[in-house]
KOLLUMRO-716528 format. One line per 5 residues: number of its first residue (from 1); for each residue x, y, z of N, C-alpha, C, O, CB. Coordinates in steps of 0.001 Angstrom, whole numbers, plus 500000, padded with zeros to 6 digits. Glycine has a CB too. Layout:
NUM = X/Y/Z/X/Y/Z/X/Y/Z/X/Y/Z/X/Y/Z; ...
// end
This chain:
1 = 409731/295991/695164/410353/295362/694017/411779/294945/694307/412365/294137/693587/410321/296288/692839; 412478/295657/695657/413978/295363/695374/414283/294174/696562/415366/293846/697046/415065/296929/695560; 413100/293724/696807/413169/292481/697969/414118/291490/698003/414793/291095/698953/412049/291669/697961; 414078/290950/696269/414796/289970/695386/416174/289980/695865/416949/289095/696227/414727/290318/693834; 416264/291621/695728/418281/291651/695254/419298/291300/696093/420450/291008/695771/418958/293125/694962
6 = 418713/291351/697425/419479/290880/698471/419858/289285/698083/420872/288732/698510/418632/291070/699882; 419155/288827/697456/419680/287454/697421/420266/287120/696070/420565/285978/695722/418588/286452/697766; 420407/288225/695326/421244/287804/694071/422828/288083/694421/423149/288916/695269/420744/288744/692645; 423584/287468/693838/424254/287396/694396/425855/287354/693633/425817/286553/692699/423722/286559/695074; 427097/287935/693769/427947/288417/692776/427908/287460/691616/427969/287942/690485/429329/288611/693302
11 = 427842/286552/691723/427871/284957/690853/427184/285535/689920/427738/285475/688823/427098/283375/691492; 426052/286144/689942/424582/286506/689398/424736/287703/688552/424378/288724/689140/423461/286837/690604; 425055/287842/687649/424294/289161/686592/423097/289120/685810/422913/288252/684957/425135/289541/685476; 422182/290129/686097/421241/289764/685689/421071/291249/684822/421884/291995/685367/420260/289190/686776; 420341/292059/683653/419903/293149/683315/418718/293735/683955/418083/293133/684820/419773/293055/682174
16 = 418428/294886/683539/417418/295334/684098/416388/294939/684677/415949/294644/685788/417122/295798/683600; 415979/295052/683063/414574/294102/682547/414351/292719/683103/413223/292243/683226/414620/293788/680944; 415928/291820/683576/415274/290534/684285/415352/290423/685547/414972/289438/686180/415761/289351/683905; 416188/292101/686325/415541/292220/687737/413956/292121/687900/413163/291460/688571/415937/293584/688303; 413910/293173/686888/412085/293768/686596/411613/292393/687141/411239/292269/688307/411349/294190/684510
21 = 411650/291158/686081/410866/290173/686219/410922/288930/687305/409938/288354/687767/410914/289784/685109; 412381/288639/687619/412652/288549/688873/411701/288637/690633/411328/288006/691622/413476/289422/688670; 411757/290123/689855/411298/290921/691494/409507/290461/691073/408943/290008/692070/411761/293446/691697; 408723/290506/689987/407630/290836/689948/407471/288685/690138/406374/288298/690541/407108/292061/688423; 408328/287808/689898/407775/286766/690230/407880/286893/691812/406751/286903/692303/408388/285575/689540
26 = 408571/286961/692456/409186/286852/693966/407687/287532/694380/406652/286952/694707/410971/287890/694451; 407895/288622/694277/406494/289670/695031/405615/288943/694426/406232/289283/693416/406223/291539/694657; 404803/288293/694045/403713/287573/693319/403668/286347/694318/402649/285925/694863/404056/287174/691607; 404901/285869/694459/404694/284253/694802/404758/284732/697053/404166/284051/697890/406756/282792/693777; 405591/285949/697371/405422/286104/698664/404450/286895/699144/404137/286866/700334/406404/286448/699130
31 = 403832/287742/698197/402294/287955/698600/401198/286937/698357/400080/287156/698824/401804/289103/697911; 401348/286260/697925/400328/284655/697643/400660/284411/699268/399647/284620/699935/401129/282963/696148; 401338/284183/699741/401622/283644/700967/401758/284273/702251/402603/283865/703047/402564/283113/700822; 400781/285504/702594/400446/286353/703168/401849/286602/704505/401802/286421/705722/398918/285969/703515; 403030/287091/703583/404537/287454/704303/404487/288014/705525/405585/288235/706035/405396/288452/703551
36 = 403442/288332/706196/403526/288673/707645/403414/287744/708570/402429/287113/708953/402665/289509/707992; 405084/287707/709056/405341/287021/709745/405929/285598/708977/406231/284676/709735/404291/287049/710530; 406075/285423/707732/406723/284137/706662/408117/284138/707366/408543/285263/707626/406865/284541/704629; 408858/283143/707701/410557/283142/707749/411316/283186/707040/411348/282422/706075/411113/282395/708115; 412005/283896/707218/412925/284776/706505/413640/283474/705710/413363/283818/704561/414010/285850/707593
41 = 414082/282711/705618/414303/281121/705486/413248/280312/704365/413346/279256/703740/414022/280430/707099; 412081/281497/704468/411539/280787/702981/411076/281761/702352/410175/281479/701561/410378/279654/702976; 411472/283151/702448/411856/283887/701643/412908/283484/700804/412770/283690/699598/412054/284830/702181; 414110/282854/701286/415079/282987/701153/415182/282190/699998/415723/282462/698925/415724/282849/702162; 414383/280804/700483/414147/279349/699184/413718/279922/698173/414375/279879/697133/412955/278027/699437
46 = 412412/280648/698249/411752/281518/697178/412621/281733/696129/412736/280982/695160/411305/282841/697659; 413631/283416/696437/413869/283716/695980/414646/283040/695130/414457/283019/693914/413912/284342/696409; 415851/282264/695912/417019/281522/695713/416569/280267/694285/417434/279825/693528/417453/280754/697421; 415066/279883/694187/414601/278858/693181/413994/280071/692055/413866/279690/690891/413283/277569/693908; 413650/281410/692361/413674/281228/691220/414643/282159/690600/414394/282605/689480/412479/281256/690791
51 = 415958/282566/691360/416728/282965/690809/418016/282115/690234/418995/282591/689658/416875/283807/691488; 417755/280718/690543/418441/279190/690107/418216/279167/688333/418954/279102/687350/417379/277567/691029; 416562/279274/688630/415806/279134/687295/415976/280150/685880/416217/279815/684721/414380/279260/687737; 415809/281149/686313/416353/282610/685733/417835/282313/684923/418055/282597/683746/416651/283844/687197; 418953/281552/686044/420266/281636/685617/420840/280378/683894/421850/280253/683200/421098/281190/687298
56 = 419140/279608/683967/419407/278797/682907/418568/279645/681799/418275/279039/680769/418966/277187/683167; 418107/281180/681950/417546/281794/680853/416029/281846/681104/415324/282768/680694/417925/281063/679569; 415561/280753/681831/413951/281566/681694/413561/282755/682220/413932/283396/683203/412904/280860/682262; 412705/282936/681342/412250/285087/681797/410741/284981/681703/410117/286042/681684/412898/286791/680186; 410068/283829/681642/409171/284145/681632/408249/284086/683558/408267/283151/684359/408805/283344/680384
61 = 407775/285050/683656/407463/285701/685301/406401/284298/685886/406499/283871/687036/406293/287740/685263; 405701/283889/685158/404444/282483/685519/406062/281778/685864/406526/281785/687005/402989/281471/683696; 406627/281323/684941/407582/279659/685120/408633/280311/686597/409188/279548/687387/409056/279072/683041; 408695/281609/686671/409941/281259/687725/409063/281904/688702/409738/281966/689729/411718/281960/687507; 407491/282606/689003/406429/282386/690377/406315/280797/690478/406379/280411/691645/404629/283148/690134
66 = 406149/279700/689448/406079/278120/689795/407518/277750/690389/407497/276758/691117/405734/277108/688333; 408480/278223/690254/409758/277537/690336/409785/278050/691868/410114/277261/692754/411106/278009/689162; 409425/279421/692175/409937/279810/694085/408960/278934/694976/409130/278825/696190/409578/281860/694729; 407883/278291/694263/406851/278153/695123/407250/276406/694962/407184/275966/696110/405160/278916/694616; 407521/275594/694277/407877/274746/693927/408415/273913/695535/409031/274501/696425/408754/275158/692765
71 = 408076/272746/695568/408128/272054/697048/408027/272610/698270/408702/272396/699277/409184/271485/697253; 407073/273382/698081/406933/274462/699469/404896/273556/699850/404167/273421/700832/406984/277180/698697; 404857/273292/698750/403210/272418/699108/402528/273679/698886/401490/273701/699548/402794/271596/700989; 402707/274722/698221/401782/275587/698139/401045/275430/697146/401543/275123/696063/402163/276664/698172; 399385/275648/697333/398714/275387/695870/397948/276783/695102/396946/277416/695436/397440/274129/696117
76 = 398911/276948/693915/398446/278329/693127/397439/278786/692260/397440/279955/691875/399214/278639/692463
// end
């Protein structure tokens, strides 16, 4: 679950509850994409889109798993 936090970042406050959801889109969208062996570099996009997304208020865990995966050509 705490995969996310490395990439949040001081800019970033987030509460608990929207680490919680955060972490549960990230782990959702980098186990879809069987992470052994993924580059660290699109982990990184992942996280970084949907913690972009998050910062304009969405919390809901579906819209910001679409937002990390978002121009990566992955189909969900």
């Amino acid at each position: 679950m705490a995969h996310i936090l490395k990439f949040i970042g001081p800019e970033n406050t987030f509460d608990p509850e929207t680490v919680a959801l955060l972490s549960e889109a990230y782990d959702k969208a980098i186990g879809g994409m069987d992470d052994q062996g993924l580059p660290a570099i699109v982990c990184e996009m992942i996280a970084k889109r949907i913690i972009a997304l998050a910062t304009t208020g969405v919390r809901d865990p579906e819209r910001l798993y679409a937002a990390g995966l978002a121009g990566l050509g992955v189909q969900r």
